[in-house]
Each structure stands twice: as C-alpha cells, then as structure tokens.
N, C-alpha and C positions, 0 to 999 in steps of 0.2 A: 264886297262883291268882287270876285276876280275880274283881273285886269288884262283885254288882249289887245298887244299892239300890232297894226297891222297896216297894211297898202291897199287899199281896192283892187290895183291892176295885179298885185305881185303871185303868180300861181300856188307857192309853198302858202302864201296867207290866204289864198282863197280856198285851198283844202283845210286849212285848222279850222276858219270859223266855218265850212261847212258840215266838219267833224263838231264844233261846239253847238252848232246849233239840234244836230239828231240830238241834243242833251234837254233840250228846251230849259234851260237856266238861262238866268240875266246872266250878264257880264258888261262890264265897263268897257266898249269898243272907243279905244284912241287911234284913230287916221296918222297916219305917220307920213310927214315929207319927207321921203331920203333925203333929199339934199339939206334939211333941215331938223336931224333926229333928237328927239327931248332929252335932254339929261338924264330925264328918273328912267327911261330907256335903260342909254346907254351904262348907265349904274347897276342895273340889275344883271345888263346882259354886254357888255362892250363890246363883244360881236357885232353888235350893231344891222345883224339883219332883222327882221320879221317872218313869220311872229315871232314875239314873245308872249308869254301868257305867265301873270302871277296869280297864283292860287291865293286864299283870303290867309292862308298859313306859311305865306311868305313862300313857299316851293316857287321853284323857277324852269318853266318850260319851253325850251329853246327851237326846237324842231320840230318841224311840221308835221312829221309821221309820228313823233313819238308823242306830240298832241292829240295825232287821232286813236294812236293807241289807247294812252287815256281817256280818251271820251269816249270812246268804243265800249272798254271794258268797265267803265262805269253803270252804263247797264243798258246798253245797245249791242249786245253781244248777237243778237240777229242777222247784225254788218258782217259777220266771218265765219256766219255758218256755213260756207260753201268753201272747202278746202283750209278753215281754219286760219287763224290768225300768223302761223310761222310762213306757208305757205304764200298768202297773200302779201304781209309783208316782203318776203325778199321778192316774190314781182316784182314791186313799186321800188326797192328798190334797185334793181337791177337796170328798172326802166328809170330812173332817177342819174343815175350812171350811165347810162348811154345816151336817151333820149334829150336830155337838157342841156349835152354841151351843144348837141347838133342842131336844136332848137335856138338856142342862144346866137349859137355861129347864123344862119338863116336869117333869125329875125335883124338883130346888130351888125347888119353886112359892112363888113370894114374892107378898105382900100387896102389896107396891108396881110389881111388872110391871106394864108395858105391858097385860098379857091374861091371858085365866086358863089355866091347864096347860094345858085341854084344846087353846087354841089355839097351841103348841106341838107337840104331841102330832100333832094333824092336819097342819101345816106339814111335821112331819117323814117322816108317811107316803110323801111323796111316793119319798123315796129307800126306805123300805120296798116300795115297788110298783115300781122302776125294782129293786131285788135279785131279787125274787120274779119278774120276769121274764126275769131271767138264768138263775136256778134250773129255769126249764121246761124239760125234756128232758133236765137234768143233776143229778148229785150235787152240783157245787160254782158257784162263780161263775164262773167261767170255760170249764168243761170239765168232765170226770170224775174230776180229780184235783187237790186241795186246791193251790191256790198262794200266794204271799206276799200275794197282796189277799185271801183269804178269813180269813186270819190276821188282817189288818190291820183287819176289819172286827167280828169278831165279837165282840170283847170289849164292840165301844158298842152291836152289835146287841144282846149276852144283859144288858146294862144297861138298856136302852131296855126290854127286854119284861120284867125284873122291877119294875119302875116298879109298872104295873096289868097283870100276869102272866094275870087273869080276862080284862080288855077283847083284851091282845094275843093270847091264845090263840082269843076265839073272833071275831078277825080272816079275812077270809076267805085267809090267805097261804099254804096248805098247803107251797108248796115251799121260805118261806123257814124256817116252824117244823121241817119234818123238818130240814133245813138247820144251823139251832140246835141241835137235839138231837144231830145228828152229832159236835156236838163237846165 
C-alpha cells in the first residue's frame, strides 16, 4: 500500500492527502511529529518536510503540488478542466510564492521582524481580495465546480483566517468566507 507521511496542521500536507483522497485508494497515513521525524522518513526523503508519499514501486514524492498533479491525472482529470492543468498550476504556484512567506511572517510574529503581524497580514490581503473576486458569481475559484487550485489553496487560506478568526471574519470578503466554509 503507498505510504504518506504527513502533519494534520501542516497546509502543503493537507492539500496532498486532499488530493489522495479525490483517488479513493487506501494508503498507509503516518502522523509525523516534526520535532520528532522517523528515520524511514528521513531516508527516503532527508528533506525532512511533509509530505512524503511512497508509491508501492518505491517512487518517491516530495511535493505537495506535484502529489496533486499525480492524483489529479490519475483519473480525476475533472480537477483542471477549467483552464487546464498549466494554467492552474502556476496560479498555485505563484500564490505559493507570495502568499506563504506573508502568511508565515503573520502567523509566527517574531520580535525581531522587519514589521509588526499586522503588516504582514495587510500585505497578504492583497491575494485575499484578488480570490474574493474570483468568488463573485461563483461557488468556487474558477467556476461552479471545485478544481485542483481551490484544493491547492485553501488549506493556507483556512490557516491564514485562524490566525485572528475575529479580525478575518468581520473582513468584508463575503464570497471568499462562504467559500472557506464550503469546505
């Protein structure tokens, strides 16, 4: 059976195994403590982040988009019929590169930053206000039906808004919170 290692809270793990599971196959889910990462882990992958995902043919899959790549095209190719897999990919990661150092900075408020959360916080709305206007008119970011960049985004989005859950709720973003809740 493949084998994925992963974190409950960590967002890049909670997009692979929400990409594994559109596959409806078992897999051998192992909980991983950072502070405390397995051997057979770190052997396959010394990187040492999550996920990891080893197929039953020893392949070894390190990153989170290129997990959902493969489970996508395994035969959930429905995920990217709305602008197509090139497309949606560099969204995700464009927003991967921008969105997650600001999210980081935000959440992990350090004394020594450059600035304080809040500036952070505001920096990243920006992409909060470019989603919420994708959202107008539709259930998802693309269209009416969930695709591989709505997956790929909401695990930093529902991180980003338990940060300060108070501040981000009474944001004025109506269609990106129904949005959040949808999932």
């Amino acid at each position: 059976m493949p084998i994925l290692y992963s974190f409950r809270r960590c967002p890049y793990a909670m997009r692979a195994r929400m990409a594994l599971a559109l596959l409806e196959t078992q897999i051998e889910l192992r909980e991983v403590l950072l502070g405390d990462k397995p051997p057979s882990m770190l052997e396959v992958s010394p990187k040492g982040t999550v996920p990891v995902f080893i197929l039953t043919d020893g392949q070894v899959i390190e990153e989170s988009l290129d997990l959902m790549v493969w489970a996508i095209e395994k035969n959930c190719s429905q995920w990217i019929e709305i602008g197509g897999l090139a497309r949606q990919k560099s969204v995700i990661e464009q927003f991967d590169l921008e969105f997650k150092p600001l999210l980081d900075a935000y959440k992990y408020d350090r004394g020594d930053a450059l600035h304080p959360a809040h500036f952070y916080r505001d920096a990243a709305t920006k992409w909060l206000d470019k989603l919420e206007q994708c959202l107008v008119g539709q259930k998802y970011l693309l269209g009416h039906r969930p695709q591989m960049q709505d997956l790929a985004l909401m695990p930093f989005i529902r991180q980003f808004a338990f940060v300060d859950k108070a501040w981000f709720d009474a944001q004025p973003r109506a269609n990106l919170n129904s949005w959040l809740d949808r999932w």
